[in-house]
DSSP file (Angstrom, degrees, kcal/mol; ACC not computed):
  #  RESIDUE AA STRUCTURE BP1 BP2  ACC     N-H-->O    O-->H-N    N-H-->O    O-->H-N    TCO  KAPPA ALPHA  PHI   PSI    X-CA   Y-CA   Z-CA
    1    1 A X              0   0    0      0, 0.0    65,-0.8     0, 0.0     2,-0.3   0.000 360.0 360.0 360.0 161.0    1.6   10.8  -16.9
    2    2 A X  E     -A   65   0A   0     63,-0.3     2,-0.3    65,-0.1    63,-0.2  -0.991 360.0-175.7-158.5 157.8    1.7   12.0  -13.2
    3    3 A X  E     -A   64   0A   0     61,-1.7    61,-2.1    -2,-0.3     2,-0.7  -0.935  16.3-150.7-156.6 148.4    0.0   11.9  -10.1
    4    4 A X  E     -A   63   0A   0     -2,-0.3     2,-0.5    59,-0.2    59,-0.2  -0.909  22.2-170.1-130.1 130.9   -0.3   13.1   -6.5
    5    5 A X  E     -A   62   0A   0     57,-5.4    57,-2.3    -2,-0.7     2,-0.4  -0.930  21.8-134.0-136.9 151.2   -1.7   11.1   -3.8
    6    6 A X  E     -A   61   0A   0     -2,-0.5     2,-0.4    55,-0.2    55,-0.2  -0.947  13.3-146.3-102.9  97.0   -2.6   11.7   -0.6
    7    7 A X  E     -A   60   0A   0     53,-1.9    53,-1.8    -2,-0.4    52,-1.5  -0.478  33.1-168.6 -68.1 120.2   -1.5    8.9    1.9
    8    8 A X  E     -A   58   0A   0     -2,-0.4     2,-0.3    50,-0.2    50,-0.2  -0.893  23.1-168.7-135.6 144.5   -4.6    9.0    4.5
    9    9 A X  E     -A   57   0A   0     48,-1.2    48,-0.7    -2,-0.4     3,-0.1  -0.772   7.4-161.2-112.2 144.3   -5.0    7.5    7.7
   10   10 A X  S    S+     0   0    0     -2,-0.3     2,-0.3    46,-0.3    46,-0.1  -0.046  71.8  62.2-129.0  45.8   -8.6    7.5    9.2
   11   11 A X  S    S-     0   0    0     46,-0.1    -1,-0.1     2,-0.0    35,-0.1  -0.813  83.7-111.7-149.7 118.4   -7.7    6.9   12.9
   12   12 A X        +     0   0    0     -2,-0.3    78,-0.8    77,-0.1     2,-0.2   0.009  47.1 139.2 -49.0 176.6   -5.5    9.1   15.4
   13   13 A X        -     0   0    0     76,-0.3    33,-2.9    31,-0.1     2,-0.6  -0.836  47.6 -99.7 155.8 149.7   -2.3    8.0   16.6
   14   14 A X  B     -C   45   0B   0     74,-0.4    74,-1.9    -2,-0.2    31,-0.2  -0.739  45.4-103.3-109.6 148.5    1.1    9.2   17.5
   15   15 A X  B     +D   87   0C   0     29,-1.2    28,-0.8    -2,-0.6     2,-0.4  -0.403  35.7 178.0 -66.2 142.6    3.9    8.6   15.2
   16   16 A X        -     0   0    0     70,-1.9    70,-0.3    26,-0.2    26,-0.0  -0.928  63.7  -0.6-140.4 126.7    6.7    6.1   15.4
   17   17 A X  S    S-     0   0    0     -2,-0.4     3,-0.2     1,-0.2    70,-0.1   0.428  71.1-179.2  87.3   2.6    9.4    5.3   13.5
   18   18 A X        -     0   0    0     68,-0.2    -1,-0.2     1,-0.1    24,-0.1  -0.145  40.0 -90.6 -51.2 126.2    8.9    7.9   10.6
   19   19 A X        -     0   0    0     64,-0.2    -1,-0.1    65,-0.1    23,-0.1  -0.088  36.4-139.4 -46.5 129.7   11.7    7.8    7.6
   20   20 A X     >  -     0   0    0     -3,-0.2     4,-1.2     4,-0.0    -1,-0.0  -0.462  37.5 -93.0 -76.6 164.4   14.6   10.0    8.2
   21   21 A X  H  > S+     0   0    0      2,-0.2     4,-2.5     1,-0.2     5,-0.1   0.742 119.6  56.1 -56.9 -35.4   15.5   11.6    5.2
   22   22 A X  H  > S+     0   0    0      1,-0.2     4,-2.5     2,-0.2     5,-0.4   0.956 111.2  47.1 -45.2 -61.1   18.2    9.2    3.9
   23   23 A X  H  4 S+     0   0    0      2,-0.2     4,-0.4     1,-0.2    -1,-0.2   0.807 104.7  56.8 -73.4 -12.2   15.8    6.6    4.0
   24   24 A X  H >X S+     0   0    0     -4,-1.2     3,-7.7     2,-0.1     4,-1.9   0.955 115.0  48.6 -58.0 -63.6   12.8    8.8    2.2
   25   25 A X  H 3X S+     0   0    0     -4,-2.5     4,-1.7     1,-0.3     5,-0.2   0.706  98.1  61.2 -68.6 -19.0   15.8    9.0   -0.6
   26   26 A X  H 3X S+     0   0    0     -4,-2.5     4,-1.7     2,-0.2    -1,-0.3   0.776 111.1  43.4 -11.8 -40.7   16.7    5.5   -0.9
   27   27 A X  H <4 S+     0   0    0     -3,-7.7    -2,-0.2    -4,-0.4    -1,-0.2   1.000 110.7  52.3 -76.5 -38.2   13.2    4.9   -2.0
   28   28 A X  H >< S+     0   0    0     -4,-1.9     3,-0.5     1,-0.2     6,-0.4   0.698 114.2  46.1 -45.5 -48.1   13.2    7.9   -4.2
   29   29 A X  H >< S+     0   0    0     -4,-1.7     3,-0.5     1,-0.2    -1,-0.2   0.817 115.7  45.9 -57.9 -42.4   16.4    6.4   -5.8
   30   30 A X  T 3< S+     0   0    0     -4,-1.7    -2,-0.2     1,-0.3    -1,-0.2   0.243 110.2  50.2-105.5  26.0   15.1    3.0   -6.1
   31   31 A X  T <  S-     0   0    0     -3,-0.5    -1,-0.3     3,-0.1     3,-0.1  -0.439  89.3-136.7-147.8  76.7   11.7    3.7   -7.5
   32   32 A X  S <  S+     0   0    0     -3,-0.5    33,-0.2     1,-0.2     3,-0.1   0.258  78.2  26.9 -11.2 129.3   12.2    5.8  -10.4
   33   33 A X  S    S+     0   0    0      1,-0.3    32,-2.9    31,-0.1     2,-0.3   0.845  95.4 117.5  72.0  42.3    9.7    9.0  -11.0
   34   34 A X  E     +B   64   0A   0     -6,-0.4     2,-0.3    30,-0.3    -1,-0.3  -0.911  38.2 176.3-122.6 143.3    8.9    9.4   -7.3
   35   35 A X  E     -B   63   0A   0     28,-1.3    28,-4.7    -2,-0.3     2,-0.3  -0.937  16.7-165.8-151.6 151.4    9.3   12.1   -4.7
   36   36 A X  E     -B   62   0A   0     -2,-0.3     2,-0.4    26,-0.2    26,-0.2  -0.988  11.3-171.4-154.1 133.3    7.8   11.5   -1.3
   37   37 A X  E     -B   61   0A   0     24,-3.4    24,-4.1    -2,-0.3     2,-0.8  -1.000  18.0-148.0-134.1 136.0    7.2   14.2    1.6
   38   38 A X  E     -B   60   0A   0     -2,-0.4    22,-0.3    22,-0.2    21,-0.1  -0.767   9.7-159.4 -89.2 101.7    6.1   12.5    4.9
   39   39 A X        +     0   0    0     20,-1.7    20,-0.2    -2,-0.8    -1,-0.1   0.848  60.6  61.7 -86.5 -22.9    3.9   14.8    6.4
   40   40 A X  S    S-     0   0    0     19,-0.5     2,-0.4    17,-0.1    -2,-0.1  -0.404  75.4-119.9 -51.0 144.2    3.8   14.0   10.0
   41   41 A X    >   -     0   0    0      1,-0.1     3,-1.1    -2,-0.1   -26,-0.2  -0.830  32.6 -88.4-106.8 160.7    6.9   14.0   12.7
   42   42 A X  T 3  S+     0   0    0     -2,-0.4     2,-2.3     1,-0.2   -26,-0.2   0.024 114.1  11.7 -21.7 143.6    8.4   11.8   14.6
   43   43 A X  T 3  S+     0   0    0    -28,-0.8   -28,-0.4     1,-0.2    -1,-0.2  -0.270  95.9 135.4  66.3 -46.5    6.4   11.7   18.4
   44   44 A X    <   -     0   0    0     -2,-2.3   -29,-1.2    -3,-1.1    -1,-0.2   0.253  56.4-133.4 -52.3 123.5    3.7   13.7   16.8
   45   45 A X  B     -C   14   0B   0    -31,-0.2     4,-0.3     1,-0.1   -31,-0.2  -0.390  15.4-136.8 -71.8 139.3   -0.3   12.8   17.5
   46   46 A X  S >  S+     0   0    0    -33,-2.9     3,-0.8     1,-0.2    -1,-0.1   0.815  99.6  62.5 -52.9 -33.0   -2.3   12.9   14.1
   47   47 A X  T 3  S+     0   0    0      1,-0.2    -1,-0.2   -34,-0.1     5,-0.1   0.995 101.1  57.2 -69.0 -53.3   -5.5   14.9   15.8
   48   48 A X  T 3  S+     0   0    0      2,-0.0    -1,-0.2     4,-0.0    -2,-0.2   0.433  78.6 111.5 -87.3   2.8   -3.1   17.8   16.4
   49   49 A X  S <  S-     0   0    0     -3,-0.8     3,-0.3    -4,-0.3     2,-0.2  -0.588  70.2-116.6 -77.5 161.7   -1.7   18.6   12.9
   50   50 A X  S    S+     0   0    0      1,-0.2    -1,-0.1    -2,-0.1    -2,-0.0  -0.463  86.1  23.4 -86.8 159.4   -2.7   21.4   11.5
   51   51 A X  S    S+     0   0    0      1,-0.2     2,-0.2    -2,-0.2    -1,-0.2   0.851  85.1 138.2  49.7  57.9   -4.8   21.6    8.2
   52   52 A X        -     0   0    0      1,-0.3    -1,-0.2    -3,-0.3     5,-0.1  -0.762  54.0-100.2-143.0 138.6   -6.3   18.4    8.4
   53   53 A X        -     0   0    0     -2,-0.2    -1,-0.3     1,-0.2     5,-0.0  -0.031  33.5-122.5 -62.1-160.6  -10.3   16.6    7.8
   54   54 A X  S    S+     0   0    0      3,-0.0    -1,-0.2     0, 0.0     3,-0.1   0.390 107.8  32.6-120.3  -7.2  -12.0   16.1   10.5
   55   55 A X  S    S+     0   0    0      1,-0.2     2,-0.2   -44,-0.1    -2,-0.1   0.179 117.6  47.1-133.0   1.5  -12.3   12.0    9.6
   56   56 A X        -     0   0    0    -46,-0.1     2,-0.3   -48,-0.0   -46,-0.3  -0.962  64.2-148.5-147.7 157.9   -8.9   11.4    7.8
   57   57 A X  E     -A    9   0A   0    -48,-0.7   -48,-1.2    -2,-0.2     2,-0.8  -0.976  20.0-132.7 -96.4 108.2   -4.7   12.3    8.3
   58   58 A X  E     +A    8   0A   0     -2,-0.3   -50,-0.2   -50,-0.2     3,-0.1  -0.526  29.4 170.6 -66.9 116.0   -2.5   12.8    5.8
   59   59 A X  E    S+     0   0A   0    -52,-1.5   -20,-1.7    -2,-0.8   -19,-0.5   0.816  75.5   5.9 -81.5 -39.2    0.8   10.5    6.7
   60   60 A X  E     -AB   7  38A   0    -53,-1.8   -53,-1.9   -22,-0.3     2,-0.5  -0.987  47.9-151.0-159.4 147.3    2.3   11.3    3.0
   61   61 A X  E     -AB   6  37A   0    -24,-4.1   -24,-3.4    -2,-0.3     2,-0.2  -0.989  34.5-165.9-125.0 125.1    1.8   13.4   -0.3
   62   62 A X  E     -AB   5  36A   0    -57,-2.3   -57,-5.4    -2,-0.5     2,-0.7  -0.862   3.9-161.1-101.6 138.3    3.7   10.8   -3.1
   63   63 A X  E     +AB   4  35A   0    -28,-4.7   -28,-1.3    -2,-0.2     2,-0.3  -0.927  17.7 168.8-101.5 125.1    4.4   12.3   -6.4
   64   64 A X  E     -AB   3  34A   0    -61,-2.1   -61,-1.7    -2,-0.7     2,-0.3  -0.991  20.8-168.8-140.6 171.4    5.1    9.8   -9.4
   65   65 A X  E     +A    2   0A   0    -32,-2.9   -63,-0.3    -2,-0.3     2,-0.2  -0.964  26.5 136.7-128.9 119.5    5.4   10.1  -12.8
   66   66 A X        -     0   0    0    -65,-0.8     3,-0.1    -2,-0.3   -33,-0.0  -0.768  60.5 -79.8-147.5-141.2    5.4    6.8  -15.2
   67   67 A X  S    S+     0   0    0     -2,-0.2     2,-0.2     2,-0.0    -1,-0.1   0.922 102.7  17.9 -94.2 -44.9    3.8    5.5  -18.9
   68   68 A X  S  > S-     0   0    0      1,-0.1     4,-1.1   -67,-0.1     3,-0.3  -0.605  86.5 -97.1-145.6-175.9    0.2    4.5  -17.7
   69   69 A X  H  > S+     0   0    0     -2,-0.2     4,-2.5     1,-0.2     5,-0.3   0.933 123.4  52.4 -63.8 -61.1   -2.4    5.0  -14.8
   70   70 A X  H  4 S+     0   0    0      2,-0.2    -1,-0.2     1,-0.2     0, 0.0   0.622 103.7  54.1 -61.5 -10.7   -1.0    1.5  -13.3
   71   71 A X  H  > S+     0   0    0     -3,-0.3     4,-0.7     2,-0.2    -1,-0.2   0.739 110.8  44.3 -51.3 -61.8    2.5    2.4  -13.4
   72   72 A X  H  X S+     0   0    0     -4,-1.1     4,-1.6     1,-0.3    -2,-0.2   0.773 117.5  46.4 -81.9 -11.1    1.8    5.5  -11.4
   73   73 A X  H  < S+     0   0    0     -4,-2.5     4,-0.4     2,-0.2    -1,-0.3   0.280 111.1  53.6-115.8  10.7   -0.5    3.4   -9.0
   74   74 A X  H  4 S+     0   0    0     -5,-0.3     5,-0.4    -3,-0.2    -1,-0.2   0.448 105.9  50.8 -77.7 -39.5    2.2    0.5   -8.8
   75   75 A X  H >X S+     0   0    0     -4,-0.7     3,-3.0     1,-0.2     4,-2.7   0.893 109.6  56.9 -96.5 -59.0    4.9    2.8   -7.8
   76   76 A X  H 3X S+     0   0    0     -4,-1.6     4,-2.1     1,-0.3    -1,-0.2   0.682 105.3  45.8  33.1-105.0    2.3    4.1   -5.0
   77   77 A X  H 34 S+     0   0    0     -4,-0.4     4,-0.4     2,-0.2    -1,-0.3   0.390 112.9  54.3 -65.9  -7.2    1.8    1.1   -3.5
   78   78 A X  H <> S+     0   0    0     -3,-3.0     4,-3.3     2,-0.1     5,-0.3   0.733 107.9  46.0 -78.9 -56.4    5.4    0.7   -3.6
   79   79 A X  H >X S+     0   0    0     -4,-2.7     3,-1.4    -5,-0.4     4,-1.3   0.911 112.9  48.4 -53.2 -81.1    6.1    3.9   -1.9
   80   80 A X  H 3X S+     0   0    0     -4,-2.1     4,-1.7     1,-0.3     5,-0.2   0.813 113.5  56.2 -42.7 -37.8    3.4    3.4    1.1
   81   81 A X  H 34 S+     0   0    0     -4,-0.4    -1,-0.3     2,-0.2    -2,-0.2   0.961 111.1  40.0 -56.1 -57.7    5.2   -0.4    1.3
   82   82 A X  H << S+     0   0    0     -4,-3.3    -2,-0.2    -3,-1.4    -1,-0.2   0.996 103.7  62.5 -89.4 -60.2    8.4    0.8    1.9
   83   83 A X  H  < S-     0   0    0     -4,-1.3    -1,-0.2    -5,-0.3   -64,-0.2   0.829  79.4-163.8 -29.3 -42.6    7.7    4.0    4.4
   84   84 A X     <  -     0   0    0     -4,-1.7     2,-0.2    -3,-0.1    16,-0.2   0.904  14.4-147.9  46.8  84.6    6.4    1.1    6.7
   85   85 A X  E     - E   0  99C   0     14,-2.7    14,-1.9    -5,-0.2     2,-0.3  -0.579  15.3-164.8 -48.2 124.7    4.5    4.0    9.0
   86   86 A X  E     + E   0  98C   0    -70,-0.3   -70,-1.9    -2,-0.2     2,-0.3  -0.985  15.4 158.8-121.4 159.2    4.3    3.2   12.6
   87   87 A X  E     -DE  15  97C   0     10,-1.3    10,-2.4    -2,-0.3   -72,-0.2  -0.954  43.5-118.5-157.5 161.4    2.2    4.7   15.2
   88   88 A X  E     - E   0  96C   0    -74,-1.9   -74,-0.4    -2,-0.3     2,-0.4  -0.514  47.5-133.3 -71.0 161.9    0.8    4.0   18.5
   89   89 A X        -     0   0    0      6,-1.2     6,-0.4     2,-0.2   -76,-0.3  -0.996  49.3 -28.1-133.9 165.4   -2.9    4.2   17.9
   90   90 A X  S    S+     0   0    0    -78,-0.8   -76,-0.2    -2,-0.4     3,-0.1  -0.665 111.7  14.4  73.8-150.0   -5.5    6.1   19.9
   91   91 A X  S >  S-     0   0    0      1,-0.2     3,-2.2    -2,-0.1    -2,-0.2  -0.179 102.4 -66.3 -21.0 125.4   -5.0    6.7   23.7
   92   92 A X  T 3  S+     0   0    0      1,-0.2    -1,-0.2    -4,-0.1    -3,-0.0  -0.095 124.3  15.0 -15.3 128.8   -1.4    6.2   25.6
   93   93 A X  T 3  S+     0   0    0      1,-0.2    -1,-0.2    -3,-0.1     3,-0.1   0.488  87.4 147.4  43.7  11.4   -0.4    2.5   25.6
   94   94 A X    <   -     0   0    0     -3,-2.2     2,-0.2     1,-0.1    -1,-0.2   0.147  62.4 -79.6 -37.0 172.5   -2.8    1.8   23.0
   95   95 A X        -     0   0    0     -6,-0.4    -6,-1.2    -7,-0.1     2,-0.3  -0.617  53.5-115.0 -78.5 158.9   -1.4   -1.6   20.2
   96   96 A X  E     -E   88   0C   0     -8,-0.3     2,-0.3    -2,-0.2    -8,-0.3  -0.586  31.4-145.0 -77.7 155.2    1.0   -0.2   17.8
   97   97 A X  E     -E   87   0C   0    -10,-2.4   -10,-1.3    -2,-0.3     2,-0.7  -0.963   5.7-139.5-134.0 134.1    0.0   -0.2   14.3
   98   98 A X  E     -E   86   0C   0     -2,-0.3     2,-0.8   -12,-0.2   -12,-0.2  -0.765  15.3-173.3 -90.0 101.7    1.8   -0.7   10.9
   99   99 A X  E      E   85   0C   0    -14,-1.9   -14,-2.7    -2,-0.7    -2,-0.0  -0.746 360.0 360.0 -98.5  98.4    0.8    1.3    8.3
  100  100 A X              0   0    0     -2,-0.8    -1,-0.2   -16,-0.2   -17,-0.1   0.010 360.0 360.0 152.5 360.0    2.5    0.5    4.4
């Protein structure tokens, strides 16, 4: 089986702390039948990507592959765990938030 999910945020915010590529493939290595594209960058506010709802962001499209539905929704919630997202959220000097 395989799956694509759409890691969604439903609040603006600017990014902090977004995986460099070495650390996307670390996860990739160490969770079998995954590929992970982060779709925000680094500094970047959520409202201003392009092609985007009007109530939600996508932070990540995770691919995986495994045996059963719970498999693929295991390694998921694995994947969102380990990106450990950060952003400021809102307005300038808004709290930081921890997203995975």
């Amino acid at each position: 089986m395989a799956a694509k999910w759409y890691y969604r945020w439903f609040a603006d915010g600017v990014v902090h702390d977004a995986p460099v590529d070495e650390e996307i493939e670390r996860i990739e290595r160490e969770i079998p039948g995954v590929r992970i594209d982060v779709v925000p960058e680094e500094g970047q506010r959520l409202s201003q990507m392009e092609q985007q709802d009007s109530y939600s962001f996508e932070l990540a499209h995770i691919f995986t592959g495994g045996d059963s539905e719970e498999d693929l929704r295991e390694k998921y919630d694995r994947c969102v765990a380990a990106l450990n997202l950060l952003f400021d959220a809102g307005a300038p000097g808004a709290r930081r938030e921890q997203h995975g």
